[in-house]
DSSP file (Angstrom, degrees, kcal/mol; ACC not computed):
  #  RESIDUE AA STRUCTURE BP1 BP2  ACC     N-H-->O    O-->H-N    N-H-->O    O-->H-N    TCO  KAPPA ALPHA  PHI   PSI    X-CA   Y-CA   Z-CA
    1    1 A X              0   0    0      0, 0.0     2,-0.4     0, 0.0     0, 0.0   0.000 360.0 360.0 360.0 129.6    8.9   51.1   -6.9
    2    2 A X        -     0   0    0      1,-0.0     2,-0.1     2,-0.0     0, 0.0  -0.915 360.0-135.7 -83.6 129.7    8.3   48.2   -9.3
    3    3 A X        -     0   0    0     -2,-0.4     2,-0.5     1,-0.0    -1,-0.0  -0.338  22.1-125.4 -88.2 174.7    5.5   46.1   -8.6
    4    4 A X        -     0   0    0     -2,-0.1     2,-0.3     2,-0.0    -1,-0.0  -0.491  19.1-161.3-112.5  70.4    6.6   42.3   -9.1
    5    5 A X        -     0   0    0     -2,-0.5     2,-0.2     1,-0.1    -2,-0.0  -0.205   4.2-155.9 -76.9 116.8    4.2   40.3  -11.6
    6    6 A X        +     0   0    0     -2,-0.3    -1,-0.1     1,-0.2     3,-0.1  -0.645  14.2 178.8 -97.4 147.7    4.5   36.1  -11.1
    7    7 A X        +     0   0    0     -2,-0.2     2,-0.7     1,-0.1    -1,-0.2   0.196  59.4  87.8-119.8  -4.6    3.3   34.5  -14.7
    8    8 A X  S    S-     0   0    0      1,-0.0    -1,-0.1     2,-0.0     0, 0.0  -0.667  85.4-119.8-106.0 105.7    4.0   31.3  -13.4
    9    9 A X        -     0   0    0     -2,-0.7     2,-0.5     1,-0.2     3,-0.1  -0.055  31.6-113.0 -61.6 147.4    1.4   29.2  -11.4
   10   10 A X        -     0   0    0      1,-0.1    -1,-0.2    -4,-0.0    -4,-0.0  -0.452  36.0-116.4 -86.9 133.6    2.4   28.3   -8.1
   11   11 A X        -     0   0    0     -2,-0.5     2,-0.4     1,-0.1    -1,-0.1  -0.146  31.7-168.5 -49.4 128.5    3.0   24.2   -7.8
   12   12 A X        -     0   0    0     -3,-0.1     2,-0.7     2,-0.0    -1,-0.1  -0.875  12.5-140.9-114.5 162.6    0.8   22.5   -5.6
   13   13 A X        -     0   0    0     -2,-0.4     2,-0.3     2,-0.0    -2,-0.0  -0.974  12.6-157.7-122.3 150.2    1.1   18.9   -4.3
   14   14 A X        -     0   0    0     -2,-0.7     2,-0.4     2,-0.0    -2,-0.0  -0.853   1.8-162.7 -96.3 127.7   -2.0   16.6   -4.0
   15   15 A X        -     0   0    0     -2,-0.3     2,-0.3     3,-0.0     3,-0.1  -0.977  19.5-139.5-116.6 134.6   -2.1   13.5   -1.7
   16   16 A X        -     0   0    0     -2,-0.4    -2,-0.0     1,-0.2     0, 0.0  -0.687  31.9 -71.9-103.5 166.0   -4.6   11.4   -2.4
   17   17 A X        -     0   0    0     -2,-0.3     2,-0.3     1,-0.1    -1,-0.2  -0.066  53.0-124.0 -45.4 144.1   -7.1    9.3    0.2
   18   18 A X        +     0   0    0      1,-0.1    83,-0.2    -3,-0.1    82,-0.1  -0.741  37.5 175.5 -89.5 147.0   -5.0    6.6    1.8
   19   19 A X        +     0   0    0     81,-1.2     2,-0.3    -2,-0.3    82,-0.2   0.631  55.2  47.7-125.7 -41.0   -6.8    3.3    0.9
   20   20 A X  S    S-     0   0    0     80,-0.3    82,-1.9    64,-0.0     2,-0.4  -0.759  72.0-136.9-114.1 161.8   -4.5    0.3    2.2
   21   21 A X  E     -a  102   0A   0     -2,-0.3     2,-0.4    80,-0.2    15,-0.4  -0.991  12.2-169.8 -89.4  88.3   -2.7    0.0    5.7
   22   22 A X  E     -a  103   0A   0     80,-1.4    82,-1.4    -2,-0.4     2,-0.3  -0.986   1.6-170.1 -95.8 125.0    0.8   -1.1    6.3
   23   23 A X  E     -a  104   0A   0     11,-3.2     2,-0.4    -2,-0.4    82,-0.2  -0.731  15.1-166.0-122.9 139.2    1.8   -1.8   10.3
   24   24 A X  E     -a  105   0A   0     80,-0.5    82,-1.7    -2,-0.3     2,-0.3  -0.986  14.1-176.7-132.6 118.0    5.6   -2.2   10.0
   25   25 A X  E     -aB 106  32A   0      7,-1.6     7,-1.5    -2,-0.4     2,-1.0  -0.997  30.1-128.0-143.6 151.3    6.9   -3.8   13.3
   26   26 A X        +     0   0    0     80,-1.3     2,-0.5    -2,-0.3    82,-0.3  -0.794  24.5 176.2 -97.3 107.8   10.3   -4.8   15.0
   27   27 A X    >   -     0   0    0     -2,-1.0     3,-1.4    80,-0.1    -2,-0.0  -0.849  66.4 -66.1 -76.3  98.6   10.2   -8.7   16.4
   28   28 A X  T 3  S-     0   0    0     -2,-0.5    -2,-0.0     1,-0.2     0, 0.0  -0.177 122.7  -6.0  50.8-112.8   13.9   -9.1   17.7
   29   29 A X  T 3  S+     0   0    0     17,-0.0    -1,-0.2    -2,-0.0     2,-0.2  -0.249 127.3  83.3-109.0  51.5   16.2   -9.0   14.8
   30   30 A X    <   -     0   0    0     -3,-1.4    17,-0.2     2,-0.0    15,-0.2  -0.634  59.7-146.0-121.2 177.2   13.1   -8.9   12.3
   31   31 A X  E     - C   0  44A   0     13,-0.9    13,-1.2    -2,-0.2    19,-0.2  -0.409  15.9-153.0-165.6 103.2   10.7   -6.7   10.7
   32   32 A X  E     -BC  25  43A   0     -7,-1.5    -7,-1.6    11,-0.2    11,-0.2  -0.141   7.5-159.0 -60.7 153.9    6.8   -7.3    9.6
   33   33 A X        +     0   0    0      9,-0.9    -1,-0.1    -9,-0.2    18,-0.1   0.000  13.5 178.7-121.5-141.9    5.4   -6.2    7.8
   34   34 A X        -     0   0    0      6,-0.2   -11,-3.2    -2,-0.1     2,-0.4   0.173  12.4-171.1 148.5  98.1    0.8   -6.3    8.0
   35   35 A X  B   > -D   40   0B   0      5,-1.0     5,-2.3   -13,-0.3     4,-0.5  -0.901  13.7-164.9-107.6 143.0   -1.6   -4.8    5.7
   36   36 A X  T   5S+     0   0    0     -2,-0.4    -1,-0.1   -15,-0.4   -14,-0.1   0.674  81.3  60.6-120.2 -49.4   -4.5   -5.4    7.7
   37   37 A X  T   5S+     0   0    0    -16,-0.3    -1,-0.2     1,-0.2    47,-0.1   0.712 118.7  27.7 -66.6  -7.2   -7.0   -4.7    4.9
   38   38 A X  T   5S-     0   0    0     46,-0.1    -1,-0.2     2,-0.1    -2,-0.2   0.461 104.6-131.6-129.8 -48.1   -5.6   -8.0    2.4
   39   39 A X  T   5 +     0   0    0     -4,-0.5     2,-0.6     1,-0.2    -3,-0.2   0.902  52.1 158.5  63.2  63.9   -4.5   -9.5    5.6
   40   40 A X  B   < -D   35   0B   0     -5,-2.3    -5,-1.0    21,-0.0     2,-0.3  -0.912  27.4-158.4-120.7 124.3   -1.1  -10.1    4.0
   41   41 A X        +     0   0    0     -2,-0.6     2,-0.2    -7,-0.2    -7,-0.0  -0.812  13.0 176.1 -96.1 152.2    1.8  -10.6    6.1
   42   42 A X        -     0   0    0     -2,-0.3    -9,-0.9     2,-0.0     9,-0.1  -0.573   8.2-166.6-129.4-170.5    5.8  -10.0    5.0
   43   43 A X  E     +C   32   0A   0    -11,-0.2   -11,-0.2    -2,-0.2     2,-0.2  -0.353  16.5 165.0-172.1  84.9    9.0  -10.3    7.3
   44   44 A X  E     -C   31   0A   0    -13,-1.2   -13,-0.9     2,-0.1     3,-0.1  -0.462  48.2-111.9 -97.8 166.6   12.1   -9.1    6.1
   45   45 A X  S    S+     0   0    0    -15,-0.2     2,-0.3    -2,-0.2   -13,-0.1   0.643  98.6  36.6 -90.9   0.5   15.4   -8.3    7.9
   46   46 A X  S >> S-     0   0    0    -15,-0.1     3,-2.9     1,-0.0     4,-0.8  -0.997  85.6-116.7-130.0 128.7   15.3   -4.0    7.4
   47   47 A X  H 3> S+     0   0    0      1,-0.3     4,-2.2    -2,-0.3     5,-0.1   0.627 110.6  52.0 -35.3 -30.0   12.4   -2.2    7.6
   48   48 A X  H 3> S+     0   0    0      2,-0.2     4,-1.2     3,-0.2    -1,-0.3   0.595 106.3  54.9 -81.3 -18.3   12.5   -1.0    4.0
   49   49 A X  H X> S+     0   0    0     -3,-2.9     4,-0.9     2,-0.2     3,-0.5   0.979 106.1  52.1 -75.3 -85.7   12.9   -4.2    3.0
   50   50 A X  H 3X S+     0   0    0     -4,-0.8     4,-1.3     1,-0.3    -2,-0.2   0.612 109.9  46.8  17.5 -84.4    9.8   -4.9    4.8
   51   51 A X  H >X S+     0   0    0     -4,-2.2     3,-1.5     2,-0.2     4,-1.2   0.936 114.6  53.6 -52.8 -67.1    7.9   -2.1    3.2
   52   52 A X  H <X S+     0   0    0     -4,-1.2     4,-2.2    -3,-0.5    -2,-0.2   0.736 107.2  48.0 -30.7 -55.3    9.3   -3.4   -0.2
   53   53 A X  H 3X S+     0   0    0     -4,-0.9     4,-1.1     2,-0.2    -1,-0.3   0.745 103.4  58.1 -62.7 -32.4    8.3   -6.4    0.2
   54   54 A X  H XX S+     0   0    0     -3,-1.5     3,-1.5    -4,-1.3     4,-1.1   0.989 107.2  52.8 -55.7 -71.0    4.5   -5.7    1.3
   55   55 A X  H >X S+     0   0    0     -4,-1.2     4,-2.4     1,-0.3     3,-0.5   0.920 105.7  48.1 -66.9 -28.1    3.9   -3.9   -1.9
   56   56 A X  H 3X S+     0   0    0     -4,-2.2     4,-2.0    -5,-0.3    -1,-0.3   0.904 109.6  54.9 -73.5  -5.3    5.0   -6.2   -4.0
   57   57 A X  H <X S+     0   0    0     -3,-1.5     4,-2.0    -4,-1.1    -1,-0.2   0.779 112.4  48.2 -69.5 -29.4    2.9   -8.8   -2.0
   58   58 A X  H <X S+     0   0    0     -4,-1.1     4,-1.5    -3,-0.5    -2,-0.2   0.950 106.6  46.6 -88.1 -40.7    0.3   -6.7   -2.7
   59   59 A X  H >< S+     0   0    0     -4,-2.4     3,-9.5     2,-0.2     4,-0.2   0.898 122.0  47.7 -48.7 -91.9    0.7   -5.9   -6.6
   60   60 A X  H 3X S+     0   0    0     -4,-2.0     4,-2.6     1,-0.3     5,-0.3   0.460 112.0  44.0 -45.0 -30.9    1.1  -10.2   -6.6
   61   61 A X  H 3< S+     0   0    0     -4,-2.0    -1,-0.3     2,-0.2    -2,-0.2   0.597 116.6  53.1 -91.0 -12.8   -2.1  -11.1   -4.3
   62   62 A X  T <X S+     0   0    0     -3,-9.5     4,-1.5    -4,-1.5    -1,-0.2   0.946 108.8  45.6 -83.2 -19.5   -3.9   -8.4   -6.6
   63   63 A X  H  > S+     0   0    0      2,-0.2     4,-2.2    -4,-0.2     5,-0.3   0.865 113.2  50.1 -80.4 -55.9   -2.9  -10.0   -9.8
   64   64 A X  H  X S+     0   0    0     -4,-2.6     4,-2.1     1,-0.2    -3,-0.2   0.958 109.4  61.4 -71.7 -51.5   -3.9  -13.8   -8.6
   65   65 A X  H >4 S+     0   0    0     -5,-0.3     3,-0.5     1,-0.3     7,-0.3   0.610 105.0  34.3 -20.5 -74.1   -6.6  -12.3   -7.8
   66   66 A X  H >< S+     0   0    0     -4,-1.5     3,-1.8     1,-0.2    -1,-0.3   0.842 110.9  60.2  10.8 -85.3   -7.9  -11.1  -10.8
   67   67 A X  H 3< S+     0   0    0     -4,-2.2    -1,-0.2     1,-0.3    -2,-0.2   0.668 118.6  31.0 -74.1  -3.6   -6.7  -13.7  -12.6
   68   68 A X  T XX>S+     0   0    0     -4,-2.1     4,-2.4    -3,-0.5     3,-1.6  -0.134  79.5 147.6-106.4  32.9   -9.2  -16.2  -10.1
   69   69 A X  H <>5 +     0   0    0     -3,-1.8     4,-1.0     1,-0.3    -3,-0.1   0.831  64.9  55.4 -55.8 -18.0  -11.8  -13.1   -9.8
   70   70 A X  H 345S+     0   0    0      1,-0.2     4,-0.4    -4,-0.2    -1,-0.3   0.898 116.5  34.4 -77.5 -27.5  -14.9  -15.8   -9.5
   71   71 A X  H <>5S+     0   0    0     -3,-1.6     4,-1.7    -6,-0.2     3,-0.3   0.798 116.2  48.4 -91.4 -27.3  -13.5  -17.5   -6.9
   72   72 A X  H  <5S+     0   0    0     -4,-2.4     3,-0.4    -7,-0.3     6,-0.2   0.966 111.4  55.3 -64.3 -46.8  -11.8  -14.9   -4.9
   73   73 A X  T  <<S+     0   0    0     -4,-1.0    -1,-0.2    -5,-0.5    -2,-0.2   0.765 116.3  40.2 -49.4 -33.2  -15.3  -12.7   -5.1
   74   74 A X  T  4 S+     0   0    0     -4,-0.4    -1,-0.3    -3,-0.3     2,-0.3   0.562  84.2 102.0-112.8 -34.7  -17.1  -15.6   -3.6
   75   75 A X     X  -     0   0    0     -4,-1.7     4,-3.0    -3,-0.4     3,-0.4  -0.468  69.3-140.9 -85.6 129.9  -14.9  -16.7   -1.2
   76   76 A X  H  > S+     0   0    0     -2,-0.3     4,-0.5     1,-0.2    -1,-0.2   0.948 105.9  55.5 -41.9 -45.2  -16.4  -15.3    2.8
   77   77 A X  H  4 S+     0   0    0      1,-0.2    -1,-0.2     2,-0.1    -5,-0.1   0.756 124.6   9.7 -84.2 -24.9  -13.1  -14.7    3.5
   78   78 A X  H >4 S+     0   0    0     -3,-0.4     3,-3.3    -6,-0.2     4,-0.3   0.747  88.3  99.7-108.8 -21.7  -11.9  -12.2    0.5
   79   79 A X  H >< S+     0   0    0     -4,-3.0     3,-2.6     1,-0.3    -3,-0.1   0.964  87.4  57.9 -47.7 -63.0  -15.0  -11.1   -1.5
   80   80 A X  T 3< S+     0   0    0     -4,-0.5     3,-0.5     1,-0.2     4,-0.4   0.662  93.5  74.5 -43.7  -6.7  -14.5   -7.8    0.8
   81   81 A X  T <>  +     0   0    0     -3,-3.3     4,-2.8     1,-0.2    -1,-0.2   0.669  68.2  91.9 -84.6 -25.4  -11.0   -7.6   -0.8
   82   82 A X  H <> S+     0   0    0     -3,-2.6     4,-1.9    -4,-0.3    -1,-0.2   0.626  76.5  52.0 -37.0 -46.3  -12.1   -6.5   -4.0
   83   83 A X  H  > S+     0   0    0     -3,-0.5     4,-4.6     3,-0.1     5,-0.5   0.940 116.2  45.3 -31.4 -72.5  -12.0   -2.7   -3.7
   84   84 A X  H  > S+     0   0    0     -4,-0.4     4,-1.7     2,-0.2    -2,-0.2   0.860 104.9  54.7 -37.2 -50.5   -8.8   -3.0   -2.7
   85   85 A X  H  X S+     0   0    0     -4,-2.8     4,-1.9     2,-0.2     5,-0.3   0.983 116.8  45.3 -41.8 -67.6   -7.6   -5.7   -5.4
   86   86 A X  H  X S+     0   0    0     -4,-1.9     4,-0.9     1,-0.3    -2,-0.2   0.777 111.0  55.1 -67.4 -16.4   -9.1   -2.6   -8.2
   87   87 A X  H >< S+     0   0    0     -4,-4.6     3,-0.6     1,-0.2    -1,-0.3   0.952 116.1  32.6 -74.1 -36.2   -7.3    0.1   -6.3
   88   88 A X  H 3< S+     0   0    0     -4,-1.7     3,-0.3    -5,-0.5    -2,-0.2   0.770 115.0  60.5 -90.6  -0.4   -4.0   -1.5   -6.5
   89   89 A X  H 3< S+     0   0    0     -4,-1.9    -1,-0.3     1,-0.2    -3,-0.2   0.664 105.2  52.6 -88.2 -30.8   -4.9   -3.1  -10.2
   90   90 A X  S << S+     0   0    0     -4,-0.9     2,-0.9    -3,-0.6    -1,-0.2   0.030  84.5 101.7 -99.4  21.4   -5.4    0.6  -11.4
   91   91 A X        -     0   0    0     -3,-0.3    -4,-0.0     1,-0.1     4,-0.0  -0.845  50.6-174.7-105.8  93.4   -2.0    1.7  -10.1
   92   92 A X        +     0   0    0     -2,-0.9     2,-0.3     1,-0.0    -1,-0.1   0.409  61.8  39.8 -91.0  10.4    0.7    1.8  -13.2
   93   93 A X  S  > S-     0   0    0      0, 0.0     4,-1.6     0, 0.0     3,-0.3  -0.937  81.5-113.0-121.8 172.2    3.6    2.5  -11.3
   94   94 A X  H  > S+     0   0    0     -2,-0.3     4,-2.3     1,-0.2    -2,-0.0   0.797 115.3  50.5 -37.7 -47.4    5.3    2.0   -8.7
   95   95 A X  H  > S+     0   0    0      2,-0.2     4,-1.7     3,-0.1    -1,-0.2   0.864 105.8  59.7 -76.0 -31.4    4.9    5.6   -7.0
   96   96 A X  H >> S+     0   0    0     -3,-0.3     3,-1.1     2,-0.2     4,-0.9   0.962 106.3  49.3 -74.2 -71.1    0.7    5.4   -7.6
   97   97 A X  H >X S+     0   0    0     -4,-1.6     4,-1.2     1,-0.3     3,-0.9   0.782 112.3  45.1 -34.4 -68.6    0.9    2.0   -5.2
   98   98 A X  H 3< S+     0   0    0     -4,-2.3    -1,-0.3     1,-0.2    -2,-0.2   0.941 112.7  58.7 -36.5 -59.7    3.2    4.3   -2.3
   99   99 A X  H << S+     0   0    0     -4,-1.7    -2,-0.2    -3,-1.1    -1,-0.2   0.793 105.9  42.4 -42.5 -52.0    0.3    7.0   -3.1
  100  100 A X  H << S+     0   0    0     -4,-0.9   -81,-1.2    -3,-0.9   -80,-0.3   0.918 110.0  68.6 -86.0 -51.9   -2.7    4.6   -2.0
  101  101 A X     <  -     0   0    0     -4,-1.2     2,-0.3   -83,-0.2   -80,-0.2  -0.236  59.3-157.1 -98.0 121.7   -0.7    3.1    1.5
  102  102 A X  E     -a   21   0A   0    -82,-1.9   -80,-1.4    -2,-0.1     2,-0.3  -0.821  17.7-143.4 -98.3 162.9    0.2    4.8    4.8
  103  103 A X  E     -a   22   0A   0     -2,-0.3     2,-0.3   -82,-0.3   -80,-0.2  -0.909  16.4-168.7-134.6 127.3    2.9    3.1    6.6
  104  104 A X  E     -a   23   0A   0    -82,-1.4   -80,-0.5    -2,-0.3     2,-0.3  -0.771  11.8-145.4-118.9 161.5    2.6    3.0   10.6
  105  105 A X  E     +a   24   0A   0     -2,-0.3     2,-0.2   -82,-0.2   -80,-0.2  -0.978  37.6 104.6-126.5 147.3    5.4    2.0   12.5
  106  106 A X  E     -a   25   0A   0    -82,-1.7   -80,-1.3    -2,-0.3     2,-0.4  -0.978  47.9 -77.4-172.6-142.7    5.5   -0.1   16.0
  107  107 A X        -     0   0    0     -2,-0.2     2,-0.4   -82,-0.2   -80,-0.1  -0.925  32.8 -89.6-147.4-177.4    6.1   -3.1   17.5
  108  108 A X        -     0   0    0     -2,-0.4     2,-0.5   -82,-0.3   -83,-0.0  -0.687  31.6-174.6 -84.3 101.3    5.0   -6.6   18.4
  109  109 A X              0   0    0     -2,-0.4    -1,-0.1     1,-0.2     0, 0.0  -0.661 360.0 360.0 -90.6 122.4    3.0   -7.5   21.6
  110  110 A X              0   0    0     -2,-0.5    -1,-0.2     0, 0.0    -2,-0.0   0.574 360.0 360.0-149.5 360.0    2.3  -10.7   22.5
């Protein structure tokens, strides 16, 4: 018998805490999009789209942000947004942004 010696560590993958929200929902021939925590809405015509669209709403509303940080900080309605802003601000690709966001799927009641 040979025993079988592995020299090579075995890969693991890490997910890290989800931080932002995105409710992806179908409205007729649509699809919203809803991060609940930014309170940014998108509406595209394919769900992926959707999704597509969201983060880059989110990269752009973290960037004015930023660049207005006294007013945004100050303001009742956003000051709380600020975590969020630095999570997505500290993100250098694309694939760190997906990392921080769960995607739910469902649909529209009204």
């Amino acid at each position: 018998m040979s025993s079988h010696v592995r020299t090579k560590p075995i890969p693991m993958i890490t997910v890290p805490e989800k931080r932002l929200t995105v409710l992806i929902a179908q409205d007729d021939d649509q699809y919203s999009a809803y991060c609940p925590e930014l309170d940014l809405v998108t509406e595209m015509e394919t769900p992926e789209s959707a999704q597509e669209d969201m983060l880059d709403a989110m990269r752009d509303y973290a960037e004015e942000y930023l660049d207005d940080l006294k007013r945004y900080s100050q303001s009742p309605n956003r000051a709380h947004h600020l975590p969020y802003v630095q999570f997505i601000a500290a993100c250098k690709t694309e694939w760190e942004l997906r990392m921080l966001v769960e995607v739910r799927y469902g649909v529209v009641h009204v």
